[in-house]
N, C-alpha and C positions, 0 to 999 in steps of 0.2 A: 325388411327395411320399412320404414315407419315415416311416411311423409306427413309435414305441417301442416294446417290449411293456411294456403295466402289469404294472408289479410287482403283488403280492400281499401284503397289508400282516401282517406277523409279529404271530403271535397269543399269543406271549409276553413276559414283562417280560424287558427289557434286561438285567436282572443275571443272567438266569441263561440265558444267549442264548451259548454256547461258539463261538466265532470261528470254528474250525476243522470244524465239522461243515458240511455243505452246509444254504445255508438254506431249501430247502423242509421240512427235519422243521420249523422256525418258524413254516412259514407254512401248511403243510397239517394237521399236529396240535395240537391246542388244548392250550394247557397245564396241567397237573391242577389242579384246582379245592381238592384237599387232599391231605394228607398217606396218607391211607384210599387215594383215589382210585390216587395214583400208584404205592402198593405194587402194588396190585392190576393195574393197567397193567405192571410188573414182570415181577409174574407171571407174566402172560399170554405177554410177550414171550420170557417164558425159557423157558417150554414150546415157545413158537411153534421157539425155535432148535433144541432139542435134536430135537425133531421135523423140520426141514431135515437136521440131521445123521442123523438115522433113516432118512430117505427119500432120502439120498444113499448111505448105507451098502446098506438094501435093494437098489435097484438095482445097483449094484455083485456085489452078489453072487448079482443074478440074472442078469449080464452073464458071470460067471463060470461056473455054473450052465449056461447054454444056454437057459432060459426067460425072456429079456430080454422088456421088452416095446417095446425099442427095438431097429430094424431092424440098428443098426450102432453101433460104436462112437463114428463123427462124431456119431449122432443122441444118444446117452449122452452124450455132449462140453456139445453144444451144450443139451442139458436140464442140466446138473452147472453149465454158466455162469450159467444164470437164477435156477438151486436159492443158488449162492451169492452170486449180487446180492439176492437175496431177503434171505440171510441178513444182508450188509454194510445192507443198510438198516434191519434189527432191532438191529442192531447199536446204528447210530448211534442210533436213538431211543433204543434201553437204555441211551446213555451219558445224553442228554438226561437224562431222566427220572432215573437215580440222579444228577447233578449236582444236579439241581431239588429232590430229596429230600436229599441233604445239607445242605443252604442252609436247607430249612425244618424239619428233623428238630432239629436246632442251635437256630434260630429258636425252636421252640417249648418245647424243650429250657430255654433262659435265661428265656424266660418261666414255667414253671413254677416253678423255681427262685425266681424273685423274686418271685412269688406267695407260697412257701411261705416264704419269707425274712420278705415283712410279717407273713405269718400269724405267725410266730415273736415277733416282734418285738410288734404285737399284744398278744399272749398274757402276753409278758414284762410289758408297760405294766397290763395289767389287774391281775395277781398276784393271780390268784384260788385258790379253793380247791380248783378243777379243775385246777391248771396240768399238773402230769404226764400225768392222763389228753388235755387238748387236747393235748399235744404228740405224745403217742399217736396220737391220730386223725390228725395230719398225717403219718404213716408210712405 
């Protein structure tokens, strides 16, 4: 008898779920909780890359140098393949993640707006003696 592997149920919503990435960033990263969160997650990742690209350059040019701290250059090879699967998988979540933030940056973007639109509107209906300065404060 021949069992399935379970799947791992995607721990993101559907709209902002990119077809084209592989789906365990779905299923193994949780999706930002807000807006804060996921700059900050950003962040993180775009240090995490430049830092790959540091510590491939480093070695290189201690491969150069004569003070490698890899035996050979197959063993540099083979450390340079893992440094850049590392980096393709920052990758993918960095796209994740700025998709996810465009969708809701936008999102809360029109809500504000239409916040500040009632406030407007509001304000107009009352016609009071404050009107310039309320419209002031909505600035």
């Amino acid at each position: 008898m021949t069992t399935l592997p379970i799947s791992k149920p995607i721990l993101w919503d559907e709209n902002y779920v990119i077809e084209n990435l592989p789906s365990w960033i779905y299923t193994d990263s949780p999706q930002p909780k807000d807006v804060a969160e996921c700059e900050a997650k950003i962040s993180s990742i775009e240090y995490t890359l430049r830092d790959i690209d540091m510590q491939i350059e480093i070695r290189e040019l201690e491969l150069k140098t004569g003070s490698s701290r890899h035996n050979s250059n197959f063993e540099y090879e083979k450390w340079k393949v893992q440094a850049l699967r590392a980096k393709q998988t920052h990758l993918y979540l960095l796209n994740a993640y700025k998709y996810w933030l465009i969708f809701n940056s936008r999102e809360n973007n029109k809500s504000d707006l239409g916040n500040k639109l009632n406030k407007v509107i509001n304000i107009l209906i009352e016609d009071s003696d404050t009107f310039a300065a309320d419209l002031k404060q909505l600035l």
